[in-house]
N, C-alpha and C positions, 0 to 999 in steps of 0.2 A: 480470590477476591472476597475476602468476608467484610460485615459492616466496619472494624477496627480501620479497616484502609481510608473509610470515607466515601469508598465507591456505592453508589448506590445503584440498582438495578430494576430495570419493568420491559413489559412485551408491547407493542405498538403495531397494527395496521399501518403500512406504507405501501400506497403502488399496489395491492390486495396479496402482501408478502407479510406473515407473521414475524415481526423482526424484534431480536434481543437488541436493547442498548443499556448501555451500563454509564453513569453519569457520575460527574463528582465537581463542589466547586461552586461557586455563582457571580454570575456578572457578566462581562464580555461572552459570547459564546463563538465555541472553537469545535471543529467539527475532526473526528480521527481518525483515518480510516485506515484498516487494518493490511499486511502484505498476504501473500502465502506460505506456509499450509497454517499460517497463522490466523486470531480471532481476536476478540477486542480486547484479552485479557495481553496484548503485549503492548498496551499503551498503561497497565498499573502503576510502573513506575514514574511517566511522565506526569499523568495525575494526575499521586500523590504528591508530586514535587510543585505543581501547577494550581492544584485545587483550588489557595488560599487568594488567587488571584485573576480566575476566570472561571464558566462554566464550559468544563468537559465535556464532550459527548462523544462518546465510541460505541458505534453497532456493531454487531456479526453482519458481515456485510453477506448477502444474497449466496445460500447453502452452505455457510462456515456455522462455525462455535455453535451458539444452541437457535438460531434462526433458520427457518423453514430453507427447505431445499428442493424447489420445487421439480420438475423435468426439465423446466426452460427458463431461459431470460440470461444468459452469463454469456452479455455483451455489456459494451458499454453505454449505449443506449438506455436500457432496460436498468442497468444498474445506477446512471444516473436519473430514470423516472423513481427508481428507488430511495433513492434519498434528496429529494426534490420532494416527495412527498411526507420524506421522515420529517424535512424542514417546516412542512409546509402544518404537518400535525404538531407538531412543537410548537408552533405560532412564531417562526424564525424565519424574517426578511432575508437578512443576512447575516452571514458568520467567518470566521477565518478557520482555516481548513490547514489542515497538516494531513500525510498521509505519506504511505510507504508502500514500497516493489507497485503489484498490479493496482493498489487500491491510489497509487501517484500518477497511474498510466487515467484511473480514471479522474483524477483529481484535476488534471492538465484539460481533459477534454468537460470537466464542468467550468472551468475558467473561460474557454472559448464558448462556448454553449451557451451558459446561462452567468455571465459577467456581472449581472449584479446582483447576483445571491452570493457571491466570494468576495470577501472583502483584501483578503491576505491571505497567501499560501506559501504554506512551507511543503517539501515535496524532499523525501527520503530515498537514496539510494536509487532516484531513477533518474537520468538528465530530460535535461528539455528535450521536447521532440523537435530538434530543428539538426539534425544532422545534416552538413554540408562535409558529402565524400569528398576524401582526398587520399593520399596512398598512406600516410600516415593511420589513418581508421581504418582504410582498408585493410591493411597490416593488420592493427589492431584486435579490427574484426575475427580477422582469419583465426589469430590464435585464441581466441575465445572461445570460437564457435565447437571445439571441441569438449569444451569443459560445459558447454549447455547445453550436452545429448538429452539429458532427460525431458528436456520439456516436451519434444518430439514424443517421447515415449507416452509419458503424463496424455499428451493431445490424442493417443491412438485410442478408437471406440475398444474397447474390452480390456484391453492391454494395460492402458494405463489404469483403470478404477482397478485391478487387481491388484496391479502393483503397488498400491500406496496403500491397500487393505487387507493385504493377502498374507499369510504366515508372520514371517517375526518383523514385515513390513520396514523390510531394509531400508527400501526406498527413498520411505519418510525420513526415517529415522537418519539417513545420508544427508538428505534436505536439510532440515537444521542445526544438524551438523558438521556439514562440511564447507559452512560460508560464514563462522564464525570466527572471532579470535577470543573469544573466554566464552568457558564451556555456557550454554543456555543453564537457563533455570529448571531442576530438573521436573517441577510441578507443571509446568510450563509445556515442556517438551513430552508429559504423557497425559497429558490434556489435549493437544494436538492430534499426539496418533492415535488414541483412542476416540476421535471425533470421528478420525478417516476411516474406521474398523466399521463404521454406519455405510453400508454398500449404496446408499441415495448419497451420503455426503461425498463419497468416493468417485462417485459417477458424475455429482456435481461439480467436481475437483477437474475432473478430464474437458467437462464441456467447458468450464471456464478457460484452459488452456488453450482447447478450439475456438472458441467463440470472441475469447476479448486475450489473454494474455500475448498467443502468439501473431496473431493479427495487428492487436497493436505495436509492436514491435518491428514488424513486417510493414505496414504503413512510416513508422519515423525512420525507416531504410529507405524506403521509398521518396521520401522528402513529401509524402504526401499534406502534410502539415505547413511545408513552406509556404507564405502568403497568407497564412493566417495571424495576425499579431497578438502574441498575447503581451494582454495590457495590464494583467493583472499582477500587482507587483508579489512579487517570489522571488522564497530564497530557495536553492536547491541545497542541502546535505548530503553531502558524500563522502564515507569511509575511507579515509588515507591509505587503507591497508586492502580495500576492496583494487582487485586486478584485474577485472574482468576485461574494463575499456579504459584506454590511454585518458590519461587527465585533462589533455589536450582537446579531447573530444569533448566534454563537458561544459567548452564554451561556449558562450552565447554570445549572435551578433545583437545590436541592439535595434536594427530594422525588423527582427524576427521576436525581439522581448526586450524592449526599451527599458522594464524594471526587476528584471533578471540578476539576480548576481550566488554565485558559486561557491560554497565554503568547503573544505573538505579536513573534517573531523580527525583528529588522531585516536587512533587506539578503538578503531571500527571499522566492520569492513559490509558485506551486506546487510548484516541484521544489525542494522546498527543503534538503534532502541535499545537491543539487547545487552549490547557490547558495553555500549557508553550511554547507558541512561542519562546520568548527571551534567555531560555537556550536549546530548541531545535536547535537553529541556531547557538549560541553560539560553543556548542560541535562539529556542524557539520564542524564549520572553523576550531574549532583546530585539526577537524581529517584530513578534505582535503584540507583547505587552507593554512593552518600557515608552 
C-alpha cells in the first residue's frame, strides 16, 4: 500500500486498542473488515476501484496486520466495542459495512446489536446465520467437516500459535493457498506470514479461533440466532467455485432476513476479494452506491 495507490494510512485509540486503519476516498463511508490470516491490506484493490466514489475505511482488526495484539478480547463482543469505538472516534453515526470470513461472522452480529450504526451490508464468503437443518446440509455438512480440520488445530492452546509461526509455517502458507482459484498476490501472501512469525500475533491467531471464529459457527449450527431478525438489508457474496456448503444452504427465509438476498460470484471461491476483485467491487457499488 504506498501513497501512488491513494490509500492513506494513521494509528487511532478504539476500545483502549492501538489500532492501524488505512483509508482511501471521500464521501459516503463504508466500513471493511478484513477475513483470516488476512489484514486490511486485502481490501487495496476494492479501494482503489471504490475511492473516487466513497470513503474507505479498513482497520487491522484486533491482533492482525500492524494493530495491537493484546492477551485478550478475540470475541465478538469485545471486537465489536472495538469498532464501535473506531466509529465512534471517526465522528461516524453510521456507515455501510462490507466484510469478509470471521470479520462477516462479526459484521452479522453488529447488524443485530447495534442496527443503527449499519446502514447496508455486504457480507463475503459467509452466509447468513440462520441455518434451518435439513438432510440435505447435513450431508453437506458432513463432507465438509473434513476439509476444516485445521481450525480445530489453529483453536488448540500451544498447538496452533506454533503452527502458523513455526519453521517454514506450512500451515499459513496451506491457508491462503489452498481456498483459492488464481494464485494470491504474492506481496500479499508474505506480508501475512510474516505478521504470524510475531509469537503475540500467533497466539492472537489461536485465541481468536477459540473465542469468536469457532463458536460462532457453532452457535449458526446451533440455530442459536433464529428469532432474531435481521433487518438490515444485505447482500451476501459467494464464490461459485467455493465447495465448502451446498448452495442450497445459503438461503434465506425472509421471516429470519426480510432484506437478504444471495449472489454467488463466478471465478471465486473463499477469498474471494482476491480472486475476483473487479466483480467483487462491482456488486458492492451497485448494492451501496448506485
Amino acid at each position: 500500500m504506498t501513497e501512488t495507490t491513494g490509500i492513506r494510512s494513521r494509528t487511532v485509540t478504539a476500545n483502549g486498542l492501538r489500532m492501524h486503519v488505512t483509508e482511501a476516498g471521500a464521501g459516503a463511508p463504508v466500513l471493511l473488515l478484513h477475513g483470516f490470516p488476512q489484514s486490511a491490506r486485502e481490501w487495496a484493490p476494492v479501494m482503489a476501484a471504490l475511492s473516487g466514489r466513497a470513503h474507505l475505511i479498513a482497520p487491522d482488526l484486533r491482533g492482525a496486520g500492524e494493530t495491537e495484539a493484546p492477551d485478550g478480547g478475540y470475541d465478538s463482543a469485545t471486537v465489536m466495542r472495538d469498532l464501535i469505538a473506531l466509529l465512534d472516534d471517526l465522528g461516524l453515526d453510521q456507515v455501510d459495512l462490507v466484510a469478509h470470513d470471521w470479520g462477516a461472522l462479526v459484521g452479522f452480529d453488529l447488524c443485530l446489536d447495534h442496527p443503527d450504526r449499519i446502514r447496508r451490508y455486504v457480507a463475503v464468503a459467509v452466509p447468513a446465520p440462520y441455518f434451518r437443518m435439513n438432510r440435505a446440509l447435513a450431508v453437506g455438512m458432513m463432507k465438509a467437516m473434513p476439509h476444516l480440520w485445521f481450525q480445530w488445530a489453529i483453536a488448540t492452546p500451544g498447538l496452533g500459535p506454533r503452527l502458523l509461526s513455526g519453521g517454514r509455517q506450512r500451515l499459513t502458507h496451506w491457508l491462503l493457498r489452498g481456498f483459492e482459484t488464481k494464485p494470491m498476490d504474492a506481496a500479499d501472501v508474505a506480508a501475512y506470514v510474516e505478521a504470524l512469525r510475531d509469537p503475540r500475533r500467533a497466539r492472537a491467531a489461536s485465541k481468536l479461533y477459540r473465542g469468536l471464529i469457532l463458536p460462532g459457527f457453532m452457535n449458526i449450527m446451533r440455530g442459536r440466532y433464529l428469532g432474531r431478525v435481521l433487518q438490515t438489508p444485505t447482500l451476501v457474496l459467494f464464490g461459485a467455485d467455493d465447495a465448502l456448503l451446498p448452495k442450497d444452504a445459503m438461503n434465506v427465509r425472509p421471516e429470519d432476513a426480510p432484506h437478504t438476498r444471495v449472489e454467488f460470484v463466478p471465478g471465486g471461491a473463499h477469498f474471494l476479494v482476491d480472486d475476483n476483485p473487479a466483480e467483487v467491487s462491482r456488486r458492492i457499488a451497485a448494492f451501496l452506491l448506485d
